[in-house]
FIDREN-57721 format. One line per 3 residues: number of its first residue (from 1); their letters; for each residue x, y, z of N, C-alpha, C. Coordinates in Angstrom, 1 decimal, decimal comma. Example, Ala and Ser with C-alpha at 12.3 -4.5 7.8 and 13.67 -1.06 7.14 Angstrom:
<sites>
1) AS) 13,2:-5,7:7,8:12,3:-4,5:7,8:13,2:-3,3:7,8 | 12,8:-2,2:7,1:13,7:-1,1:7,1:12,9:0,0:7,9
</sites>
This chain:
<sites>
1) XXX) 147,4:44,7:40,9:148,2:45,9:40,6:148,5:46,6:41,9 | 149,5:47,5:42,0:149,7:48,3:43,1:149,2:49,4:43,3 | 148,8:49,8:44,7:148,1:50,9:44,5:149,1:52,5:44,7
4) XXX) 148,5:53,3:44,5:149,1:54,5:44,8:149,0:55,5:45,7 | 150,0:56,6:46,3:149,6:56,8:47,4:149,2:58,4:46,8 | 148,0:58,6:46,8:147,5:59,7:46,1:147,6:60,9:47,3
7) XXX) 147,0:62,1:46,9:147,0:63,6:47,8:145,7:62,8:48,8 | 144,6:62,7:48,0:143,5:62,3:49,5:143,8:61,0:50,0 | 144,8:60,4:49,6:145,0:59,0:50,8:146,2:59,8:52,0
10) XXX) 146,8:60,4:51,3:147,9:61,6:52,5:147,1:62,5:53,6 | 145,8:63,0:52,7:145,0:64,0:53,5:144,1:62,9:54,2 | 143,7:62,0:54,5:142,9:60,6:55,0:143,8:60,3:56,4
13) XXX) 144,6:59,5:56,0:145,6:59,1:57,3:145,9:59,4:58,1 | 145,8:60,9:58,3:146,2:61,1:59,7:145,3:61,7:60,2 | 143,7:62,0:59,5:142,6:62,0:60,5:142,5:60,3:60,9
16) XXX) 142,8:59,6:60,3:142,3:58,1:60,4:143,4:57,8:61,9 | 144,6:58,0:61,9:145,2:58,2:63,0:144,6:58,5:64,2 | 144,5:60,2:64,0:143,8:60,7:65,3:142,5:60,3:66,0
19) XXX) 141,8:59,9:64,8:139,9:58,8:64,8:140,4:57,5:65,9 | 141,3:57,1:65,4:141,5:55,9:66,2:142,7:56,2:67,4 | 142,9:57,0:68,0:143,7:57,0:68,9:145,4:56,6:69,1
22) XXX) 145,5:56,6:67,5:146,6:56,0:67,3:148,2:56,8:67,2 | 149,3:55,9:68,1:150,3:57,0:68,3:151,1:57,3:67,0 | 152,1:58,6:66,8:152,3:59,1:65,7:153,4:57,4:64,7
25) XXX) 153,4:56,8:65,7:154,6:55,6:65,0:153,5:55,0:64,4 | 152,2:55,1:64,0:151,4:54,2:63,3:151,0:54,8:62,3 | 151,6:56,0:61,8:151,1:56,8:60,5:151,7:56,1:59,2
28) XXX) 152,8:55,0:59,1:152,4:53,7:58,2:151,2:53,0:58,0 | 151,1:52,5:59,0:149,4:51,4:59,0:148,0:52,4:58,6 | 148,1:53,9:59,2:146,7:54,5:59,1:147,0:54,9:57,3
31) XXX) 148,0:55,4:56,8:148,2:55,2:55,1:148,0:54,2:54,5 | 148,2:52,9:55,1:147,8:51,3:54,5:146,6:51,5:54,5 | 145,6:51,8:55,3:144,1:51,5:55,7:143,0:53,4:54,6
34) XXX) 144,3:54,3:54,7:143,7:55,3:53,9:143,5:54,8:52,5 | 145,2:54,3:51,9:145,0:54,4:50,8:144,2:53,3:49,9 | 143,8:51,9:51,2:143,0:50,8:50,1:141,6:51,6:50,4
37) XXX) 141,3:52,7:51,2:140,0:53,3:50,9:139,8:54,2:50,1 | 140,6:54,8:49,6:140,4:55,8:48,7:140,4:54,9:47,3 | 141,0:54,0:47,4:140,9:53,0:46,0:139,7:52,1:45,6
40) XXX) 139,1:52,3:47,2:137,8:51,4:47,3:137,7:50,6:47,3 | 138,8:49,6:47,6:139,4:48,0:48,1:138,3:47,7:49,0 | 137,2:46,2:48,2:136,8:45,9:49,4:137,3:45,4:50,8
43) XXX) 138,6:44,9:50,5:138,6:44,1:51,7:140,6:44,7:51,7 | 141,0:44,5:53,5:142,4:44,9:53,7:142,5:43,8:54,8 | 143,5:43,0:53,4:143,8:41,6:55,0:145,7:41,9:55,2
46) XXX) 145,0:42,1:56,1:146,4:41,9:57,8:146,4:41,5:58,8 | 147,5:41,2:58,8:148,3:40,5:60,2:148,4:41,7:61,4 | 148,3:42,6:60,7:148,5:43,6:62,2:147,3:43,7:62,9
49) XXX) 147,4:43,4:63,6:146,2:43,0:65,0:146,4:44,6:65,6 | 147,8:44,9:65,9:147,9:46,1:67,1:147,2:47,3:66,6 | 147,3:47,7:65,1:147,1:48,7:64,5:145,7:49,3:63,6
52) XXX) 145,4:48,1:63,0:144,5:47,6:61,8:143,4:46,9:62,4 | 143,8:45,5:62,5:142,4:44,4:62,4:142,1:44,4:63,8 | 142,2:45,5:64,7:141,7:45,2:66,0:139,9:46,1:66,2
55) XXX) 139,6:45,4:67,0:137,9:45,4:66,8:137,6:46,6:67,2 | 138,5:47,3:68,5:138,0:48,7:68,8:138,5:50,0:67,6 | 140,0:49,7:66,9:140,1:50,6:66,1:139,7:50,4:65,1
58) XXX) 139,4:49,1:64,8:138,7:48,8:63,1:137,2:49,4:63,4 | 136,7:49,8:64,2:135,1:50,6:64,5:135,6:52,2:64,2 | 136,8:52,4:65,0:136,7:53,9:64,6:137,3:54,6:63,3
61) XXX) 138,2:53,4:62,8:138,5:54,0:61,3:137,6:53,9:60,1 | 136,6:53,0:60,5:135,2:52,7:59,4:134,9:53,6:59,7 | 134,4:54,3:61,0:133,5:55,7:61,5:134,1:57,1:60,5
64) XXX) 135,6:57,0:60,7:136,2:58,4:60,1:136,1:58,2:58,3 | 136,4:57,0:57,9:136,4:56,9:56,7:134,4:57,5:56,1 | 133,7:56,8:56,7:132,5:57,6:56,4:132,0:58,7:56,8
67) XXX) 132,6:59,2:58,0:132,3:60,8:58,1:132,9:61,6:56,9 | 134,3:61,1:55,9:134,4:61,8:55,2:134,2:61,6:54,0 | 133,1:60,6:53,4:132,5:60,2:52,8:133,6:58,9:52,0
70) XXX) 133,7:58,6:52,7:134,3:56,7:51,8:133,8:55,9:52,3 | 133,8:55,0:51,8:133,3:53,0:52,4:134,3:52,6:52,4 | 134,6:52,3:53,6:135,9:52,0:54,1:135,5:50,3:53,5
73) XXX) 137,1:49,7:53,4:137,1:48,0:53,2:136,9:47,5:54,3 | 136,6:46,2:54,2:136,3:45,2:55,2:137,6:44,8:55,6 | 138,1:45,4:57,3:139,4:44,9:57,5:139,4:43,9:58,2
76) XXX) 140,3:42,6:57,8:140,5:41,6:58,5:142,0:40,7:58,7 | 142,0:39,7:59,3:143,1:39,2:59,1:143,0:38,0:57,7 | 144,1:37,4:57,1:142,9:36,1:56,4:142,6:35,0:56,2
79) XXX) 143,1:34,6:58,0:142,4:33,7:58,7:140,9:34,0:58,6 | 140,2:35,4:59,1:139,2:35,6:59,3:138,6:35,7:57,9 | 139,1:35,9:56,7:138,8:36,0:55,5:138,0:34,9:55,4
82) XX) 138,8:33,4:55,7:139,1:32,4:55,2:137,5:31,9:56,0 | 137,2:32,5:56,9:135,8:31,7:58,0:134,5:31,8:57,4
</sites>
């Protein structure tokens, strides 16, 4: 099914932005990564290395997602899925 982009996946994303250091042209990717959290998607596979599946921002958007109480998904690419 597809998901939806709800009021707290809007209110999410751009702390998830600022959590991660990320510039304002990535407020697509940080709503991809809000809204499979708020759905509670275990897992977000992507190809986006620059944005998403990178190891220093994938630490800081797990961090923001649980400061404001979510369990963020397991992001990967799905190559890495696949290991």
């Amino acid at each position: 099914s597809i998901l939806s982009v709800t009021e707290e996946s809007e209110r999410l994303a751009p702390l998830l932005l600022r959590a991660a250091g990320l510039a304002a042209n990535a407020q697509t990717d940080a709503l991809h990564v809000a809204v499979a959290t708020v759905h509670g998607m275990e897992y977000l596979l992507t190809w986006n290395c620059t944005h998403i599946a990178n190891a220093a921002i994938r630490r800081a958007l797990e961090r923001q997602c649980r400061f404001v109480g979510y369990e963020p998904p397991v992001i990967c690419t799905p190559q890495e899925l696949e290991s």
